[in-house]
C-alpha positions as CSV (number, residue, x, y, z in Angstrom):
1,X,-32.5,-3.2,16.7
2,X,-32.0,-2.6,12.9
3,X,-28.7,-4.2,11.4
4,X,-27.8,-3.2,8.1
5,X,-26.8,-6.2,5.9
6,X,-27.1,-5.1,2.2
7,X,-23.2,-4.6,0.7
8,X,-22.3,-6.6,4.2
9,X,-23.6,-9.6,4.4
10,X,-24.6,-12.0,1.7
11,X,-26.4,-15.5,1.3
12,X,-24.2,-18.0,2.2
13,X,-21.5,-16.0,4.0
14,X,-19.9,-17.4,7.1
15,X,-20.1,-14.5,9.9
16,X,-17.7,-14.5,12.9
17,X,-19.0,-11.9,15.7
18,X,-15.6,-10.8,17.3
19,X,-17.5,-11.7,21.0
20,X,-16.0,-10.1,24.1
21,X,-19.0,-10.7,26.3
22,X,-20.0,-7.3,26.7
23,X,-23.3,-5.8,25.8
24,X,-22.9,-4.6,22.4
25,X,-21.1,-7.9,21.0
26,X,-23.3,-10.5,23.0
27,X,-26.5,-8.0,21.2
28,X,-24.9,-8.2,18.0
29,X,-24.3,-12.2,18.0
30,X,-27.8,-12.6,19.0
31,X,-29.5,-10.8,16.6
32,X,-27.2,-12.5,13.9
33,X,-28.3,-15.9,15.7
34,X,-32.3,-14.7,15.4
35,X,-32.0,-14.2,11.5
36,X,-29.3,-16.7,10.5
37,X,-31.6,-18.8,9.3
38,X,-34.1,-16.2,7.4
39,X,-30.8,-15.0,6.1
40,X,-29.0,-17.9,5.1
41,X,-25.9,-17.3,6.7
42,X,-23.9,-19.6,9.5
43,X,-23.1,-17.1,12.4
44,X,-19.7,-18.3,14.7
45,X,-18.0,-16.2,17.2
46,X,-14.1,-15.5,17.7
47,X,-12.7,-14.3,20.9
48,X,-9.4,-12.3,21.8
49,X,-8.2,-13.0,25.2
50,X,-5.4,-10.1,25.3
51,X,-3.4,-10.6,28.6
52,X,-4.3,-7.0,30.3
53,X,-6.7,-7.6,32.7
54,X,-5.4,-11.1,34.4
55,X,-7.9,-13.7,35.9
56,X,-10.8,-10.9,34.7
57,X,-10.0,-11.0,31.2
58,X,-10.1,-15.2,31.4
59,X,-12.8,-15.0,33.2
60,X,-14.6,-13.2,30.2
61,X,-13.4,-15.4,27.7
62,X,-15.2,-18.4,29.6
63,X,-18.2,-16.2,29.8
64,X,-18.1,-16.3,26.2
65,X,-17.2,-19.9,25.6
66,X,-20.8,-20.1,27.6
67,X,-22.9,-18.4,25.2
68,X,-21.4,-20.3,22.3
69,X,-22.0,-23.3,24.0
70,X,-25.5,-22.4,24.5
71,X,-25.9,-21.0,20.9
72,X,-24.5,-24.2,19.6
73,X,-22.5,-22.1,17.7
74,X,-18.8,-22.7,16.9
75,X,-16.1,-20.5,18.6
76,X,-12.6,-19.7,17.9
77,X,-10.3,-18.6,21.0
78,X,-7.2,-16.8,21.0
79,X,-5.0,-15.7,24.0
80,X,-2.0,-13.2,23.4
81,X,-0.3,-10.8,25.0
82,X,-0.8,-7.2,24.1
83,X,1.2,-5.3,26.7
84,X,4.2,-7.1,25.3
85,X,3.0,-5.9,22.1
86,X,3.1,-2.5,23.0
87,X,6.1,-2.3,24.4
88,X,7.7,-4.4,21.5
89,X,6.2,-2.1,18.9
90,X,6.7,1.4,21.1
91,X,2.2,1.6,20.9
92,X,-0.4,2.5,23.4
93,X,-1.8,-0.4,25.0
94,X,-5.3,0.3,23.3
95,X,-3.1,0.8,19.6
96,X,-1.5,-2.7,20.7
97,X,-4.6,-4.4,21.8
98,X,-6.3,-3.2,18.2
99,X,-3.8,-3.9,15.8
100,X,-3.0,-7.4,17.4
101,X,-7.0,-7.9,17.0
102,X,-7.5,-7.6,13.5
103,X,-3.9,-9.5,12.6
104,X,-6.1,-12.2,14.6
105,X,-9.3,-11.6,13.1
106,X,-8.1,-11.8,9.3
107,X,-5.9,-14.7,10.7
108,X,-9.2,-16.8,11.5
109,X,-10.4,-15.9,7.9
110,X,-7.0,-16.8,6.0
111,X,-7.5,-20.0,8.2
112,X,-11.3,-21.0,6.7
113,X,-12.9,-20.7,10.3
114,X,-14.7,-17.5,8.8
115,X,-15.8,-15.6,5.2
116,X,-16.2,-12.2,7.1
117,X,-15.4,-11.2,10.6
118,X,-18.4,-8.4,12.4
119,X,-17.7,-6.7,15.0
120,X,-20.2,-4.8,17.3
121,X,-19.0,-0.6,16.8
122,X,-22.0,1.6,17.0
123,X,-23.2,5.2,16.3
124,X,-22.0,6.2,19.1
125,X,-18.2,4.8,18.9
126,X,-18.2,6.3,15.5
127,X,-19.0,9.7,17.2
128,X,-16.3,9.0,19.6
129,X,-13.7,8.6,16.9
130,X,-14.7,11.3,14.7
131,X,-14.1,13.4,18.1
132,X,-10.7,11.5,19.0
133,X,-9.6,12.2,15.4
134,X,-10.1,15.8,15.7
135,X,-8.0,16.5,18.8
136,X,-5.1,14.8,17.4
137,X,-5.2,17.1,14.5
138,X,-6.1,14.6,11.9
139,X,-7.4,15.0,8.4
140,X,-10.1,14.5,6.5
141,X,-9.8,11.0,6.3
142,X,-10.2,10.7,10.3
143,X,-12.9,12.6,10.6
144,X,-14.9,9.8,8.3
145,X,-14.9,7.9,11.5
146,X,-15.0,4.5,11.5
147,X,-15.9,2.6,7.5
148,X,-18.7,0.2,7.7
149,X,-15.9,-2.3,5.8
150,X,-12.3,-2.8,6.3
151,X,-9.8,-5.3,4.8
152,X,-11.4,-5.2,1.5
153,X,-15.1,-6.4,2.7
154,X,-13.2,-8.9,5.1
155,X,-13.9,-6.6,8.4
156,X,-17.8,-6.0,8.3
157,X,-19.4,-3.8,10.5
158,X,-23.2,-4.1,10.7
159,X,-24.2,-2.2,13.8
160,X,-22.9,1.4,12.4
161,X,-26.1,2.8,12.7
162,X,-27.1,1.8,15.5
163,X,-27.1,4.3,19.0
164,X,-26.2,2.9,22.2
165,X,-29.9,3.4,23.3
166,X,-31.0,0.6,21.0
167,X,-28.6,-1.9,22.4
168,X,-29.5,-1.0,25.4
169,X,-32.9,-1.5,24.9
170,X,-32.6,-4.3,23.0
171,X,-30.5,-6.4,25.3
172,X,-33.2,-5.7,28.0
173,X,-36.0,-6.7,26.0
174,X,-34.4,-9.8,25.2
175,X,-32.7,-10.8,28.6
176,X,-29.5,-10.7,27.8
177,X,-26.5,-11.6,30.0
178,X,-23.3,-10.0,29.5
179,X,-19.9,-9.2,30.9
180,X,-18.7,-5.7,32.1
181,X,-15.0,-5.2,30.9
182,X,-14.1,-2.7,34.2
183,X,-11.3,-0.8,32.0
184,X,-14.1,0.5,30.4
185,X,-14.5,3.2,33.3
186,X,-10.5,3.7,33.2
187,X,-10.3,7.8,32.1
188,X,-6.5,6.6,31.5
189,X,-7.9,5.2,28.3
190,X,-8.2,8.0,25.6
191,X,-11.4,6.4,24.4
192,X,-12.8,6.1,27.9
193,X,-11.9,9.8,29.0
194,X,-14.1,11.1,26.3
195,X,-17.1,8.9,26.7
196,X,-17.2,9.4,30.2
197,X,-15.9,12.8,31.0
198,X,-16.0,15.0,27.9
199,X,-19.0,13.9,25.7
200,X,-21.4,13.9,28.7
201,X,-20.4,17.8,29.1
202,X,-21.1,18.2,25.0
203,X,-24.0,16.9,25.8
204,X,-25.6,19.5,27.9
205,X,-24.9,22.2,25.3
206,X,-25.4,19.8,22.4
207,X,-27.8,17.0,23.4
208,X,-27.2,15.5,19.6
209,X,-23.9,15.8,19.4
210,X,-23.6,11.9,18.3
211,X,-26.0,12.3,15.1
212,X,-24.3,15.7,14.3
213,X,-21.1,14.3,14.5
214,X,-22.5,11.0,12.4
215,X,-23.7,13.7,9.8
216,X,-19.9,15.2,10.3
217,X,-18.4,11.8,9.2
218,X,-21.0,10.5,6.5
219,X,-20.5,14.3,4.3
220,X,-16.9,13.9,5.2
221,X,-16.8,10.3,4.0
222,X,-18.0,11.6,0.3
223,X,-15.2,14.3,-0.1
224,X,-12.8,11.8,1.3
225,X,-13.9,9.4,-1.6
226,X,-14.3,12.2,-4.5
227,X,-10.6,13.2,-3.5
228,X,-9.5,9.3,-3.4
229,X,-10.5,8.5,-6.7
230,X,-9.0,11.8,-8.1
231,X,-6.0,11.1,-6.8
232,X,-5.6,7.4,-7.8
233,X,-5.5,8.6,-11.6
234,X,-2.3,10.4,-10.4
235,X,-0.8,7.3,-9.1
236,X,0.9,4.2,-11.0
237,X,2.6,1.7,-9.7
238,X,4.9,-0.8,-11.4
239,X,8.0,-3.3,-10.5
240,X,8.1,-2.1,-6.9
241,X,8.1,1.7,-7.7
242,X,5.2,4.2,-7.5
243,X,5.0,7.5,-9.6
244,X,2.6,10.2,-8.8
245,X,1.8,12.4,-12.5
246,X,2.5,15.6,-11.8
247,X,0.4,18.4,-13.9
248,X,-1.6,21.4,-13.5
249,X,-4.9,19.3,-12.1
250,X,-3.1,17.9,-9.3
251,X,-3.3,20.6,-6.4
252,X,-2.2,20.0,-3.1
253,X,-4.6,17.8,-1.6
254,X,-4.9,15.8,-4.6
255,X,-0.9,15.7,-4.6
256,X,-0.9,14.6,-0.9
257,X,-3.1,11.9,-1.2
258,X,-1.1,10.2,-3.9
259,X,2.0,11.0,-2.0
260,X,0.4,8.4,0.9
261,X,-0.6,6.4,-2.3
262,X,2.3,6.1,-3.6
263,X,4.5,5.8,-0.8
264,X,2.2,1.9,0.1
265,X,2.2,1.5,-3.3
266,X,6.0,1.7,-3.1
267,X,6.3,-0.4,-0.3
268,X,6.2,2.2,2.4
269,X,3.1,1.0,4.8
270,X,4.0,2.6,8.0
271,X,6.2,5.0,9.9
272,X,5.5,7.8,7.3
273,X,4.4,11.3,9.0
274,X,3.5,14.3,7.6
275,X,6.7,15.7,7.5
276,X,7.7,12.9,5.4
277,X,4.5,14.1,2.9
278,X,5.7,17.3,3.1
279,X,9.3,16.5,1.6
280,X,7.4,14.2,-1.2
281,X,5.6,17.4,-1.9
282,X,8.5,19.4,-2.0
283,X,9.8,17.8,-5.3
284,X,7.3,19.1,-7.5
285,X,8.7,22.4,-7.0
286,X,12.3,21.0,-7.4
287,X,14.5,20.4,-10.2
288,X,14.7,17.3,-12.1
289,X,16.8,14.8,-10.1
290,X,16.0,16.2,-6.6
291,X,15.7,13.5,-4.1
292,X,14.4,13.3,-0.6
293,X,14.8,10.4,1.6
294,X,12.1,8.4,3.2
295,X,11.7,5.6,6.2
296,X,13.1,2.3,5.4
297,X,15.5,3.3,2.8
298,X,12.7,4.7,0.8
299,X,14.0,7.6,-2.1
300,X,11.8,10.3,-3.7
301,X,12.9,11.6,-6.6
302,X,12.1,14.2,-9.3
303,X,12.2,12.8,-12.4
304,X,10.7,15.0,-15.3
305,X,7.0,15.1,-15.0
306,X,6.9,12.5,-12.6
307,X,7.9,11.8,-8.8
308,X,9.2,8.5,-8.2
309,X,9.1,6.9,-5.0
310,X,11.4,3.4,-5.1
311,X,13.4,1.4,-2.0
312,X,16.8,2.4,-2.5
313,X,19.1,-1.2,-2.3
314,X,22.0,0.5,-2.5
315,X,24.8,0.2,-5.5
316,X,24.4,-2.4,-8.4
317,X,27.0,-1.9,-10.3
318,X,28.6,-4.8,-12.6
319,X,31.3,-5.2,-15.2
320,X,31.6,-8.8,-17.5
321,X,33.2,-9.1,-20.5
322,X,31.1,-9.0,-23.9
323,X,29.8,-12.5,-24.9
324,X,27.2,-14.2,-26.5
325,X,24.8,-15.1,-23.9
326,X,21.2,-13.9,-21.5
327,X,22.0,-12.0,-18.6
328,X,19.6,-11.1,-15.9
329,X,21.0,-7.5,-14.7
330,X,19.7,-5.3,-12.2
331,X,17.7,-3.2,-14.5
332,X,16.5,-5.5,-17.0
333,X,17.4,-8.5,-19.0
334,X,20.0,-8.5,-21.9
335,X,20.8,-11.0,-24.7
336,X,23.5,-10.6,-26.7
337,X,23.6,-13.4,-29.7
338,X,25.2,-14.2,-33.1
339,X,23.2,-13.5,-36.3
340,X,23.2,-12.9,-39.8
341,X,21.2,-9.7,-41.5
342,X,18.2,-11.2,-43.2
343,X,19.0,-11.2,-47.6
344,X,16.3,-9.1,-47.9
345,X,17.3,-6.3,-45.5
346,X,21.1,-5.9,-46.7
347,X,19.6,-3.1,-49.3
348,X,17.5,-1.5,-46.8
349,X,20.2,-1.7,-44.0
350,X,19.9,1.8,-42.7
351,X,16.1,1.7,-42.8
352,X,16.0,-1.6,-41.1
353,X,18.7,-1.0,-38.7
354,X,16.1,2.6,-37.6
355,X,13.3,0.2,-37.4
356,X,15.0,-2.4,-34.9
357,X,16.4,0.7,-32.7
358,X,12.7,2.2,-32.2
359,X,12.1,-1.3,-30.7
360,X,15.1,-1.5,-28.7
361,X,17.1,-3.3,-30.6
362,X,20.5,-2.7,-32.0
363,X,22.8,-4.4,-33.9
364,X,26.8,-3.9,-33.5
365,X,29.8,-5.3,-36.2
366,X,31.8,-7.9,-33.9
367,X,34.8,-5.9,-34.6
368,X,33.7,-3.3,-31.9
369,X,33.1,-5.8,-29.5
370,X,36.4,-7.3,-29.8
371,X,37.9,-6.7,-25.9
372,X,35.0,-4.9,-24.3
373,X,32.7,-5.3,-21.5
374,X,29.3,-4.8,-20.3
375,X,28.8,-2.8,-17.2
376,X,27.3,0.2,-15.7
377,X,28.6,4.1,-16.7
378,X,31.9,5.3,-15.2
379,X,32.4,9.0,-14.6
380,X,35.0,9.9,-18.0
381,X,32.7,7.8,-20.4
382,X,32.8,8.9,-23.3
383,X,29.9,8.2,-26.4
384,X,30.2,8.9,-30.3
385,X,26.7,7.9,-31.3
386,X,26.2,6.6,-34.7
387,X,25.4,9.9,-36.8
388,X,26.1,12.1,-34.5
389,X,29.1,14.0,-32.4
390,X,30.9,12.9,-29.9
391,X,30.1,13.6,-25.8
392,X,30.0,12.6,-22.3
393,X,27.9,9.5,-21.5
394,X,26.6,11.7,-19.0
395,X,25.5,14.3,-21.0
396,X,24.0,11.7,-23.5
397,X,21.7,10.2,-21.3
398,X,20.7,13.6,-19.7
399,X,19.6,15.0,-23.3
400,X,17.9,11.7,-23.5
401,X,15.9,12.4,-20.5
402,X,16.8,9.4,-18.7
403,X,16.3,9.4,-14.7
404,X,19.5,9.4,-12.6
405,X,18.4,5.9,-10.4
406,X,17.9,4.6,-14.6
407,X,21.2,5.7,-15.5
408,X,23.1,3.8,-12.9
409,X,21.9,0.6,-13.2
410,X,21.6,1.0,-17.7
411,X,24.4,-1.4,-18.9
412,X,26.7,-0.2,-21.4
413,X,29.3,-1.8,-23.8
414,X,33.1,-0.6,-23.4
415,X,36.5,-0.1,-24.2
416,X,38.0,1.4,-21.8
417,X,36.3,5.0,-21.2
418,X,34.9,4.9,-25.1
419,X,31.1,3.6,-25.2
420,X,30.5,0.7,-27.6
421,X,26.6,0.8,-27.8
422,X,24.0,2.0,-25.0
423,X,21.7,-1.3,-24.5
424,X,18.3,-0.4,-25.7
425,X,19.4,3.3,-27.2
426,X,22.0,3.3,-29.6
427,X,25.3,2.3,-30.7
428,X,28.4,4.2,-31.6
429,X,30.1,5.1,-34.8
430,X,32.8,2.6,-34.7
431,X,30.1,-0.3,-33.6
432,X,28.2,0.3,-37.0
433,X,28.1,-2.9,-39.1
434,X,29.9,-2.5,-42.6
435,X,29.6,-6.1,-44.5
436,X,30.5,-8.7,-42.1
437,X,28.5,-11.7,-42.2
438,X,28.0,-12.4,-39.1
439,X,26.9,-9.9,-36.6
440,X,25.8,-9.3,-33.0
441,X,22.1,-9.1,-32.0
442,X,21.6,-6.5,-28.8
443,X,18.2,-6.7,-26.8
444,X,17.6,-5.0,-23.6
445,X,14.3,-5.5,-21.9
446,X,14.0,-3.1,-19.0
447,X,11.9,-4.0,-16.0
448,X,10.9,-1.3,-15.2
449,X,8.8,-0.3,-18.8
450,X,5.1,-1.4,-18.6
């Protein structure tokens, strides 16, 4: 029985077998065991007692505790309860019974027992997930089957290629003793009802179904990967938010993938579904500002050439008066501070004054700030930018193409409904500084710029 170990299994790597005591994992563990030491690896077993079978299920896990024994090798046991689970979380037994495995299994890693953690799926379960996948209507990425890594190399899987016929065969040849897990024949299970019932009818039509559908998965598995890369270029993430580029390159199978993207990338894990895709797509054929909510609070948004996905916390809004002083706001940091206009600059005060704003940074006569405060836009603002007319705030920050959840959070300096300066953008006419000597300083450093 041929395991693959190159880009699985290294020198030096600690290997836990998750061991149930059935055929496949007590065949995987041994043939670990017979090359550890070739290998130079330390093989270790972890085992899941999951509460669904009673007395059986302990009885396995003792089974197991057994062959360690005899191994000499080093076993950690859990026990929980995965019908609770299910319940709890609204799964399938078999979805609780999975998910609570690998929480345990990357558990026993984050704990040191473990580098990696094998477990014993075959050619043939792959087969039977590519088929599962496929009458639930999934996509492309289901029908790779099952990744010969999970968990970022952490979840190793070195018995891929291997059919069922060479564990058999193998754990005949060697004597093994193993445990039959009776649920197995349970057609209640999804994953039992097409080993046992459908794939042996395949099979008299197609007696090579499992490599055909191996075949299936592996091309399957390259256009899954050609389209993942593709779409990462379309996906940033920074500060909690995700953006997916929008452009002419990004169809929509490229543009769905980054939707999933950037919906993790966001925050957004689980409890999305394709209708929640479907509204993510559904912006980049909307006007700027269109928004579409998600699960958990989640917000889509149009912005420009861009969707934004972000967790909307709801309003922020603030209002202190002006003062010298570093104040941590919602959208970014601001620091407001005495200064006096370097000798050299007082001739080349326009010029300088241009220079600072590219960098965000404005300067304001104290005058102007006399009885104002800092806070967020109020519907009737009204802004007279230096060198230029008068308008709405509103309208101001539209022409400057700033994004509505920007807006509402972007402190501004007042009096009353008249803007005083627009932290980071620009000042007002009456905030320009004439000769005082000392003046005020203005940085805004938003948190959400790169």
């Amino acid at each position: 029985m041929k395991l693959k170990f190159g880009g699985l299994i290294e020198k030096g790597d600690r290997i836990a077998v998750a061991l149930s005591g059935g055929k496949d994992s007590v065949a995987l563990f041994h043939a670990l065991c017979a090359c550890a030491e070739e290998r130079g690896i330390e093989v270790c077993a972890v085992n899941i007692e999951h509460g669904i079978r009673g007395a059986a299920s302990v009885k396995d896990s003792e089974f197991v505790r057994k062959i360690c024994d005899n191994a000499g090798k080093r076993l950690l046991s859990y026990k929980t309860d995965a019908p609770a689970y299910a319940r709890e979380k609204g799964l399938s037994i078999e979805s609780a019974a999975r998910e609570l495995r690998y929480k345990l299994f990357l558990q026993a890693i984050d704990a040191g027992f473990c580098d990696k953690v094998a477990t014993a799926h075959h050619a043939d379960d792959n087969a039977e997930s590519v088929l599962l996948n496929i009458f639930r209507g999934s996509g492309l990425k289901g029908l790779c089957g099952i990744p010969e890594t999970a968990y970022d190399g952490k979840i190793i899987r070195p018995m891929l290629a291997v059919e069922r016929g060479e564990i058999d065969r193998y754990a005949e040849e060697n004597g093994l003793e193993f445990v039959t897990d009776e649920s197995n024949f349970d057609d209640a299970y999804s994953r039992n009802f097409l080993r046992n019932r459908v794939i042996p009818l395949i099979k008299e039509k197609y007696p090579d179904v499992e490599n055909s559908l191996s075949r299936l998965s592996a091309i399957c598995a390259e256009a899954d990967e050609y389209i993942e890369n593709c779409a990462k270029k379309a996906v940033k993430s920074k500060n909690g938010e995700a953006e997916i580029l929008l452009g002419e390159e990004c169809e929509k199978p490229l543009l769905s993938r980054a939707a999933i993207m950037a919906m993790k990338a966001a925050g957004l894990e689980k409890d999305y579904e394709a209708v929640h895709v479907d509204a993510v797509l559904s912006l980049a054929r909307s006007q700027v500002g269109a928004r579409v909510d998600l699960p958990h609070g989640f917000k889509a948004e149009r912005r420009y050439d861009v969707i934004i996905i972000y967790k909307d916390r709801g309003a922020q809004n603030f209002c202190f008066p002006f003062g010298e002083g570093v104040f941590d706001l919602p959208g970014g940091v601001l620091t407001i501070e005495k200064t006096v206009l370097p000798e050299m600059c007082k001739n080349k005060k326009v010029a300088f004054f241009a220079k600072e704003r590219a960098k965000g940074v404005l300067y304001i006569s104290p005058d102007a700030a006399e009885g104002a405060v800092i806070r967020t836009r109020k519907t009737g603002d009204v802004f007279r930018r230096f060198g230029s007319g008068g308008k709405s705030l509103k309208e101001y920050l539209a022409d400057e193409k700033t994004d509505r959840r920007g807006r509402d959070i972007l402190p501004v300096c007042a009096r009353g409904s008249e803007i005083v300066f627009v932290a980071g953008m620009a000042i007002s006419s009456s905030a320009a500084v004439g000769d005082e000597r000392e003046i005020y300083k203005i940085v805004y450093e938003s948190k959400t710029e790169d």
